[in-house]
N, C-alpha and C positions, 0 to 999 in steps of 0.2 A: 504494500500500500504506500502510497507516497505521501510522503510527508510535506508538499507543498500545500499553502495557502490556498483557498478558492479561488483568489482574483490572480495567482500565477499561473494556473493553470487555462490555457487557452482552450476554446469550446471544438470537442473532438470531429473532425471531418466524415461525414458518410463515405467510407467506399465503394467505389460502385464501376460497372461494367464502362472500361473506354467508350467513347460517343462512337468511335469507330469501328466498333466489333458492334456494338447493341443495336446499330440502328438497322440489322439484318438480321434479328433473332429477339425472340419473344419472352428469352431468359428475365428475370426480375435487375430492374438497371439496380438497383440499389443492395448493397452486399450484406451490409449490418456491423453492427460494431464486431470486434472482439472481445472479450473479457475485460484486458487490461483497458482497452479505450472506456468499454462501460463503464468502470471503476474512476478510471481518471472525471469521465466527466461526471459522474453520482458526488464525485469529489467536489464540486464547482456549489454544490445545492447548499446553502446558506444555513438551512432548515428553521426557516424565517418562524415566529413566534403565530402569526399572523399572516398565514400563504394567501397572498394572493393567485397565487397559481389557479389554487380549488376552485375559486368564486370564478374564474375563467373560464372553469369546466362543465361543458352540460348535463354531466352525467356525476361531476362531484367525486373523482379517482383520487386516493387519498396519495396525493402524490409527495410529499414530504417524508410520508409512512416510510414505500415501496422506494423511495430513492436512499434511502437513510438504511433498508436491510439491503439493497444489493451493495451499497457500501461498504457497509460491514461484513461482507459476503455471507448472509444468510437468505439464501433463493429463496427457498419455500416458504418464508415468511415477504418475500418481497412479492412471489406470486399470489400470497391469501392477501396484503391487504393493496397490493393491484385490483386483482379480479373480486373485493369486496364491493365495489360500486361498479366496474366493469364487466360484462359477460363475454364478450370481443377482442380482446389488449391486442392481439396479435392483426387484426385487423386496421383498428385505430391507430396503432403505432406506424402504418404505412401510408393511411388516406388522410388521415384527419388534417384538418387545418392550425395545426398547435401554434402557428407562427401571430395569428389572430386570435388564438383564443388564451389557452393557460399561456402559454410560451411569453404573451404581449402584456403579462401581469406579471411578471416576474421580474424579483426585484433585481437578481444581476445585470439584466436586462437595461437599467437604468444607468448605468457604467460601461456597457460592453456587449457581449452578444448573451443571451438569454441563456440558462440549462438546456440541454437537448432534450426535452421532457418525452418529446414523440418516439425519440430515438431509442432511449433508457425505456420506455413502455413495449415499444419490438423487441429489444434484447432480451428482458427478463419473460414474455410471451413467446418467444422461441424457445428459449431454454428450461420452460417447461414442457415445450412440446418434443423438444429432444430427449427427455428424461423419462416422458410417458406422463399423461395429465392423469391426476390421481382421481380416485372413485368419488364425486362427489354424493355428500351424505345424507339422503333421503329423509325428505318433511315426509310428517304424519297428514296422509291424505284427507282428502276435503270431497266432499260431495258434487259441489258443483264444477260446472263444465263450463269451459271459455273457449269461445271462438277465435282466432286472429288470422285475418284476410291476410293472406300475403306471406312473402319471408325474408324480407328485405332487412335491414339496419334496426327500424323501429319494431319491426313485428318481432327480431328474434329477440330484442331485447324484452319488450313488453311480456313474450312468451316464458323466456327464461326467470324472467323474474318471479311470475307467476307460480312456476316451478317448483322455485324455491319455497315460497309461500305454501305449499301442497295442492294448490287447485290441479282438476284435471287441464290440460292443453292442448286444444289441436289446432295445426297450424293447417290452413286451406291454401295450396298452391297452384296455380293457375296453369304454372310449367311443370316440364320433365325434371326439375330439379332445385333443390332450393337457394336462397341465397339472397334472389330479388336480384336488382342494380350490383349488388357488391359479385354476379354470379356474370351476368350478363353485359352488364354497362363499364367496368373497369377493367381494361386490359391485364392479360398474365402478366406483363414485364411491370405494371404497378402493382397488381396486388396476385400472385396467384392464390390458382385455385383451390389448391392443397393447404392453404390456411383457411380457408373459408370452412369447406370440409370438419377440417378439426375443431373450427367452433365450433360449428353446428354439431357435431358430432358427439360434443361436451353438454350440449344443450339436451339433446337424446337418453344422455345416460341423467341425467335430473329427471325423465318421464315426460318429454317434449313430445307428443304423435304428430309426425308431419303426413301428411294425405296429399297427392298428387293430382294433377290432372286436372283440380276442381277450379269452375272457372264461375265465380259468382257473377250472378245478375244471367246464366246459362243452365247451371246445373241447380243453383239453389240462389233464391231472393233474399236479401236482407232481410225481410220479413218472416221468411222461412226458418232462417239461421233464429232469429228473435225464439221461436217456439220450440226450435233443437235444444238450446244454449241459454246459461242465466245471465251472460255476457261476450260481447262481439265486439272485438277489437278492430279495427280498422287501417290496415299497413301497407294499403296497395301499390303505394308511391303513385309517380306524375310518368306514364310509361309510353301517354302520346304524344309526339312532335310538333313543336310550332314550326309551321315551315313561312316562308316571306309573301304568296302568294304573288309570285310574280311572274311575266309571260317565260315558257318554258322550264318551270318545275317540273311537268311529267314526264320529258324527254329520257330516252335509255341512258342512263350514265349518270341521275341525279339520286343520292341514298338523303334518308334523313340519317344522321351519327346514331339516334337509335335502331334502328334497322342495321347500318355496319357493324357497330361496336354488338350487337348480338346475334349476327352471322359468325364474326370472327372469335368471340368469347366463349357464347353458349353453346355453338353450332362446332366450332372447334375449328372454323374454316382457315385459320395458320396450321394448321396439320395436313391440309391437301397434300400430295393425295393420301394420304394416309387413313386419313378424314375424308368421306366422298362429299365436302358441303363446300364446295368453292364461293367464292366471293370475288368476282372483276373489279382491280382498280388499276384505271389509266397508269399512262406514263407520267402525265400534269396532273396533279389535284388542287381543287382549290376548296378551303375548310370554309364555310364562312360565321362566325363567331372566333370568341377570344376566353371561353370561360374552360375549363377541366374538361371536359367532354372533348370540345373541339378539339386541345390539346391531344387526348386520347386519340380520336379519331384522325387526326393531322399524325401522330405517331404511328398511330399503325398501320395508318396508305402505306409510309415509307418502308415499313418491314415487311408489306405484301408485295412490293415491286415497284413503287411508283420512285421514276428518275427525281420528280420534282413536287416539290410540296407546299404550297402558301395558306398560309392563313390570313384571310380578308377582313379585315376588322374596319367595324366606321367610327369609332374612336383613337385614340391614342396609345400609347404604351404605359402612361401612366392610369390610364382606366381598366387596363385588362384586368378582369375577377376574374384570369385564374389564379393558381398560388403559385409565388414567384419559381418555384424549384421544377416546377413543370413548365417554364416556359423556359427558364432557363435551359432544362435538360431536350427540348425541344431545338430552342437554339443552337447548342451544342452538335445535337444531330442533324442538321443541314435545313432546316424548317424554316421558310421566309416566312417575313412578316409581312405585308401588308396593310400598314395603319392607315386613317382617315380615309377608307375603301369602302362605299357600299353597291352591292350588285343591284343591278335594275335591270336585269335581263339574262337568262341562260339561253345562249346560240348553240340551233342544232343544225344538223346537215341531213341530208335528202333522206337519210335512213333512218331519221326522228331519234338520232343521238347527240350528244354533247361535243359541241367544237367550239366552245367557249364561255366568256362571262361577260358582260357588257356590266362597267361598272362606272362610277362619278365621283368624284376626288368629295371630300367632308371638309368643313370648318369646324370647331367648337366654338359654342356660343354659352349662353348661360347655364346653371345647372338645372337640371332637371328633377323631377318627381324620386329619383335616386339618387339623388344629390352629385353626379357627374353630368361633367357637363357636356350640354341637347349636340349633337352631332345635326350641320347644318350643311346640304348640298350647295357648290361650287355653280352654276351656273356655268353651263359651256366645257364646263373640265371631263364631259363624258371617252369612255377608253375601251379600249378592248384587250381581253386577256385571252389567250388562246390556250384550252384546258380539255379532258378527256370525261372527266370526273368531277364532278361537285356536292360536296356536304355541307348540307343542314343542322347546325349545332347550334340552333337559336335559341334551347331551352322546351320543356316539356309543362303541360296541364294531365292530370288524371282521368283517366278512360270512363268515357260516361258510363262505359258499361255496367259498371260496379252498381251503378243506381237505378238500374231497372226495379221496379216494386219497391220502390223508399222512399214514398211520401212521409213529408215531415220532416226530412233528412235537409236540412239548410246549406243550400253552397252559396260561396262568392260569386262576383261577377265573372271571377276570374275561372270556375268549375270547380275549386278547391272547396272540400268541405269545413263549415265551419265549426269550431270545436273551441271551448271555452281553454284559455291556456295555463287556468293552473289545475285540469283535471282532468283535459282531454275527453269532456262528454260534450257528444253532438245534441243536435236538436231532439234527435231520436231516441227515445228513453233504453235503457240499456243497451248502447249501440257508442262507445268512444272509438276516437282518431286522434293520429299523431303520424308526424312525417312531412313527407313531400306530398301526402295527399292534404294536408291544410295549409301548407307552408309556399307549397309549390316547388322545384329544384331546390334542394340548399345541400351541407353537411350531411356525412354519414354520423356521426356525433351529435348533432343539433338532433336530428333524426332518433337517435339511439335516446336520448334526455324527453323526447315527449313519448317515446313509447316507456319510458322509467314512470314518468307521471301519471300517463290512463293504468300503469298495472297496478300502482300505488291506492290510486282511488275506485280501482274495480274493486281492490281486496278493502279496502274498509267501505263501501256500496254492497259487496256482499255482508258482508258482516254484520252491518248496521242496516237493512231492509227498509226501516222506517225513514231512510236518508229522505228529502226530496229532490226529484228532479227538477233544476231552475231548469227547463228551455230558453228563458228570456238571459240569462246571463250566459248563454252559451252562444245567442245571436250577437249578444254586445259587443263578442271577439271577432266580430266579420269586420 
């Protein structure tokens, strides 16, 4: 163990696959610490009297706890009081946005570069699973039965949680497989799949039933589930496409990034042929967004063959939402940018395919309703881009389907359902949501913290029978 100071210690680098081996291969870019780096940088953590880290955190990981036993190198205490608030570590420690969240509370942070918190949360979530994740120890079961739609972030959390509590759990999956987004939507080389797995797989041995196949609002009505179940969780996420609606969208050659990113992940279509589920992408791509998606999807044209890659963005560089490390590692791997670019036209040729992008240079003018500022057309600066391929990564709303037979079920304008935010109950009497179905796109963590919330308040709602259902304070959250 080293005897230096916190503040002599410099904040330990990711290792990770050269830009120029990874951008041909779907191995995980980022390697992980080793022992001694963990150590070094657990070493940096203050163990402030008063973390702000925590209050950073949506899900509340006791993270001074879990940094302070790998320290001391006692794992299995750094893994119980990690995965005390956690059901995921191995997950989050790859996706999550800690640079915004715990990481931007953190008071070394205020001196120098923050603890590696995300980092130190993968390492000691790996080295549990290298160990073999231990038997977790079975609640005295409970009578009632809970539903949760989905198996995304929010549903396995809410599911697990539940778990724990001893309710019965079934998770209703719409696919061949669970996961949600974190299965389908995030490329191998960010998150593979084999950690996913092992969550879930942990989630299983608590008494998790996951059922396949089932596609509500098809097989079974909210309504229906109401009379199964003494509660119905809601975790479907936002799984349909905004696309620009502009001339030539439907031309052969134009995917939405949901559609590719789950050819290529769920489908297995980087394994061709190996895999019989091919996915075509040009020699040119052009991505159009700037947020984690597009990023993904901009990443993985390149590792299916595409010579050239841009990302069209009608803001700036300083607006891009993604997170900085994914655009940097995009950069890195040959990925133009394209800023103050917005497309107003996909050009096809005779064979109703893509032979370009007809685009118009942007100004920034004042902020807008998201407080960045309004992207404003050039007059006269119209161009043309010559491209094979073009993706849609505008951002997702939730599949109406889910609300066939769910009157009384209140959504936004925007088809997100609404759900009161410190309890996650819908309009719908025994029916909460949490995720990207009330939220719309955001965090797998953000996501993971409101499915923490409805399983909190389904278990004292079961409990306490005589509770009332406010509808009106759960409309108040639209």
């Amino acid at each position: 163990m080293t005897n230096r100071k916190p503040n002599q210690i410099p904040r330990q680098p990711m290792p990770a696959q050269p830009p120029e081996e990874r951008r041909h291969n779907f191995d995980e870019v980022a390697q992980g610490y080793t022992i001694e780096m963990a150590i070094d940088e657990a070493m940096r953590c203050l163990q402030c009297r008063n973390p702000r880290c925590v209050d950073g955190c949506p899900v509340q990981v006791r993270i001074p706890e879990f940094i302070k036993a790998l320290r001391d190198g006692d794992m299995w205490e750094a893994v119980e009081m990690l995965k005390d608030k956690n059901s995921l570590p191995a997950i989050c420690g790859r996706v999550c946005p800690q640079e915004s969240q715990c990481e931007a509370e953190c008071i070394v942070g205020l001196r120098g570069e923050p603890v590696a918190i995300g980092r130190l949360e993968r390492f000691v979530a790996d080295w549990e699973q290298q160990q073999g994740v231990r038997e977790p120890e079975a609640a005295p079961k409970r009578e009632e039965r809970v539903a949760v739609i989905g198996s995304g972030p929010a549903s396995l959390t809410a599911a697990g949680d539940l778990a724990k509590m001893g309710y019965r759990v079934e998770i209703l999956e719409a696919l061949h497989e669970p996961g949600g987004v974190l299965v389908y939507g995030i490329p191998e080389f960010r998150l593979p799949k084999a950690v996913v797995a092992a969550e879930i797989n942990y989630l299983e041995k608590l008494g998790v039933e996951i059922r396949y196949n089932v596609v509500i609002g098809k097989l079974y009505t909210l309504s229906e589930l109401q009379e199964k179940y003494d509660a119905v969780f809601l975790g479907t996420g936002a799984g349909l496409p905004i696309m620009m609606n502009i001339p030539g969208e439907n031309l052969n050659g134009v995917y939405s990034a949901n559609e590719l990113l789950t050819r290529v992940n769920l489908m297995k279509a980087f394994r061709f042929p190996e895999w019989d589920t091919p996915v075509r992408v040009g020699s040119k791509v052009a991505v159009v967004g700037a947020g984690n998606v597009a990023m993904d999807a901009a990443r993985s044209s390149l590792r299916l063959g595409a010579d050239e890659v841009h990302i069209v963005y009608r803001r700036s560089r300083d607006e891009v939402p993604a997170r900085h490390e994914e655009v940097e590692h995009a950069e890195e791997e040959g990925i133009i940018f394209d800023f103050l670019t917005n497309p107003i036209e996909v050009l096809g040729d005779e064979n109703g395919t893509v032979s370009g992008l007809r685009c118009i240079r942007m100004e920034l003018g004042e902020p807008d309703e998201s407080g960045r500022r309004r992207p404003i057309p050039i007059k006269g600066s119209e161009f043309e881009m010559e491209m094979d391929t073009v993706i849609m990564a505008l951002g997702t709303r939730p599949n109406p389907l889910v609300f066939s037979d769910a009157e009384g079920l209140e959504r936004s304008r925007r088809g997100t359902v609404v759900a009161d935010t410190d309890t996650g109950r819908t309009t719908l009497e025994r029916v909460w949501a949490g995720g990207d179905i009330v939220t719309g796109s955001a965090t797998v963590i953000s996501a993971m913290g409101a499915g923490r919330v409805a399983a909190n308040d389904i278990d004292a709602y079961l409990r306490e029978e005589e509770q009332p259902w406010d509808t009106e304070r759960a409309a108040a959250s639209a």
